[in-house]
C-alpha positions, 0 to 999 in steps of 0.5 A: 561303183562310184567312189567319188564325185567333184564338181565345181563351177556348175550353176550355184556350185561355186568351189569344188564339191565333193560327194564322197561315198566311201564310208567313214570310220564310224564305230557306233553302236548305230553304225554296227547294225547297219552293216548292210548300208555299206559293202567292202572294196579294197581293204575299206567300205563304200556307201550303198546310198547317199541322201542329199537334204536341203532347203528349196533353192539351196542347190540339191537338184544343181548337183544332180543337173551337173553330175548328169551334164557332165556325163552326157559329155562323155555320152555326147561330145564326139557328135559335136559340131564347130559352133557347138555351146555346152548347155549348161551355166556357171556360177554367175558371181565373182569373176567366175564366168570366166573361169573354166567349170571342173568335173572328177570322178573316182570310180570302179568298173571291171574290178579295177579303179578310174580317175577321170577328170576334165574342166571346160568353158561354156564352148571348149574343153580345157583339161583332160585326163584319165588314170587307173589302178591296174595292179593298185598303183596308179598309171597314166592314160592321158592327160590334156591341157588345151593351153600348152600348145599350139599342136597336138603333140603339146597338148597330149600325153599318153601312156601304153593304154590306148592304141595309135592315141595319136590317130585319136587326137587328131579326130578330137577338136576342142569341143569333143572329149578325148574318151568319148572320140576314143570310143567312137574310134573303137579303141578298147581303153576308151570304150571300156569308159564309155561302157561305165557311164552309159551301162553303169551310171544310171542317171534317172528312171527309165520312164513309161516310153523307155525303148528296153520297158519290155525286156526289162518287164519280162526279167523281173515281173515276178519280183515287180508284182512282189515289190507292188503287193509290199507297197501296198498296191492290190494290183495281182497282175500286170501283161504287157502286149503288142498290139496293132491300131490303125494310124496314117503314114504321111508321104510328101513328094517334093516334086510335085508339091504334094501331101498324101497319105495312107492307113496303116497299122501300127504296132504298139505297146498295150500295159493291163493290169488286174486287180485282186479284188476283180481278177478277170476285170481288165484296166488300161494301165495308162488311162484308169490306173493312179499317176502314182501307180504308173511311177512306182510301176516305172520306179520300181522296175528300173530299181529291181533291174539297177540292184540286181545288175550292182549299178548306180542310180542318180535320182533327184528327188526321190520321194516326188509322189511317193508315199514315205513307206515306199520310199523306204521299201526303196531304199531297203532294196539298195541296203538288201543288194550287193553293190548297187548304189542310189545318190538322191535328194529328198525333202522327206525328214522321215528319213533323218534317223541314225538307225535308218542311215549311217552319219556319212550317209546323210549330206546337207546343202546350203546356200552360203551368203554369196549364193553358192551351193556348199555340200557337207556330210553330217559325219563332218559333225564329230560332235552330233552323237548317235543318241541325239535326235536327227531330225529335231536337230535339223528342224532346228537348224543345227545344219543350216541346210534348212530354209528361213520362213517368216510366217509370222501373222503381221508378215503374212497379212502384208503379203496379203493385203500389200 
């Protein structure tokens, strides 16, 4: 589970932001029927689901950009090579290009609690540290700091939690994190990490071409085809074959400068589908079936497969293509699971109802008048009452979080006719 996330100077980001997800203390009459929203940890409650709103260009699909680079570092940077710049940017006003951009995250893997953070340049890494609560008091991993010194003896300091980390430093240039070389170098404290960002954190669907779509669709067909028929999909039956179709195989021969090739079969993923209407009539699932259907299929499957594994899933825009009573059949499957969790954005106003989401569910970004991106939760809002209407509160910019159109008749004849 996630417990927190802070990023700062990250593209429109410009101070630190803070997702948080642990739930607040709300006693509402609203708040106490939606105990399936949230799930216990440690003596509090955690969010089941975060629903980001904002105005276009406000910096919704900024935070979720961030959140996923920072995590394909810890994935990534231990391939990276001596001339190697991070593929990101920062906030571009202000001085802040020359300011190192910073990420944290509180998090829980294996029943035990993380603290990991770092802070970078656009072809270094700066900082570094990870700290955990073994026994629920706090405990050094490591910690790093590029700038205290010359070896890595100045740069590093470790706790007992990591063996021969010396050996690990060593292998870890100012391009690659220190969790993800200690991964690499199959040191059990760095794996363990790793393992939550790669298995844990999910950081969007798994998609038609995903290598694991089959095994994923054979564990959960059933509750898949399930999931179809209460969206309202008269799909009865989906098969997944493997199929051989002839194709050609280049070979070059360096040598004697030439080009041949050669038929061979190659084997292929085949998806059918059957409709209740003509159950023994066939569609090619890709070709005759909705582009619709074809990601509710995709999205469907990967949510099934991520609340019933507890894990987090980051989606930026979750309603794109998505008919707002499947959205919400989506997001009653998070509130029906255990402990898994969804952060997404979305323009869907539907949604702004505090019988659906609790206060501290619902956040709100908006472009402040220097062009950075603020984040803030509507349970910052102590005086917005449970008994008032969200979404006219928000169409009426009691948040800010809403874009300005002048659509007035003289505004848009000028664009019109110039």
């Amino acid at each position: 589970m996630v417990l927190e996330i802070q990023i700062g100077n990250f593209f429109s980001i410009k101070e630190p932001i803070t997702l948080d997800m642990r739930a607040g203390n709300i006693r509402s009459k609203n708040a106490k029927a939606l105990h399936q929203n949230i799930f216990p940890y440690n003596k509090t409650h955690v969010l089941k689901t975060a629903v980001i709103y904002g105005a276009n260009a406000s910096g919704k699909s900024n935070i979720i950009e961030a959140i996923r680079f920072c995590h394909n570092m810890v994935l990534n940077s231990h391939n990276h090579n001596e001339n190697t710049n991070f593929n990101y940017k920062k906030y571009k006003f202000k001085g802040y290009a020359q300011k190192p951009s910073t990420y944290f995250i509180r998090f829980v893997a294996e029943g035990v609690e993380y603290e990991y953070a770092f802070s970078l340049m656009e072809n270094k890494i700066i900082t570094e540290s990870l700290h955990y609560y073994p026994k629920g008091r706090i405990k050094k991993v490591f910690t790093r700091d590029e700038k205290a010194g010359s070896s890595k003896k100045e740069k590093y300091s470790f706790g007992e939690d990591i063996k021969r980390p010396k050996d690990v430093a060593e292998n870890t240039s100012e391009k690659t994190l220190f969790i993800s070389r200690a991964s690499q170098m199959d040191r059990e404290m760095g794996k363990r990490i790793f393992n939550y960002f790669n298995n844990q954190f999910i950081l969007g669907y798994a998609g038609i071409n995903a290598p694991h779509l089959e095994n994923l669709f054979s564990d959960y067909k059933t509750p898949l085809l399930n999931a179809l028929r209460v969206a309202d999909s008269d799909i009865s039956d989906i098969k997944l074959n493997k199929v051989k179709k002839p194709g050609k195989r280049f070979n070059a021969n360096l040598k004697e400068m030439s080009l041949s090739a050669e038929e061979v079969m190659d084997e292929k993923l085949e998806i059918v589908s059957y409709h209740k209407s003509a159950p023994k009539v066939q569609f090619d699932f890709f070709k005759e079936e909705s582009a619709g259907t074809i990601k509710l299929f995709t999205d469907i499957l990967t949510i099934l497969y991520i609340v019933k594994q507890n894990k987090v899933l980051l989606v930026d825009e979750i309603g794109d293509s998505l008919h707002t009573e499947i959205i919400d059949y989506i997001f009653n499957l998070f509130k029906t699971g255990e402990k898994a969790q969804l952060i997404c954005t979305t323009h869907n106003t539907n949604f702004l109802d505090l019988k659906k989401f609790r206060k501290d569910q619902i956040f709100f970004v908006n472009k402040t008048d220097d062009g950075a991106s603020d984040l803030y939760s509507l349970y910052d809002y102590g005086d917005f009452r449970d008994t008032m209407d969200l979404e006219k509160a928000y169409y009426q910019g009691r948040f800010e979080a809403l874009p300005f159109v002048d659509d007035t008749e003289e505004n848009l004849k000028q664009i019109i006719h110039g």
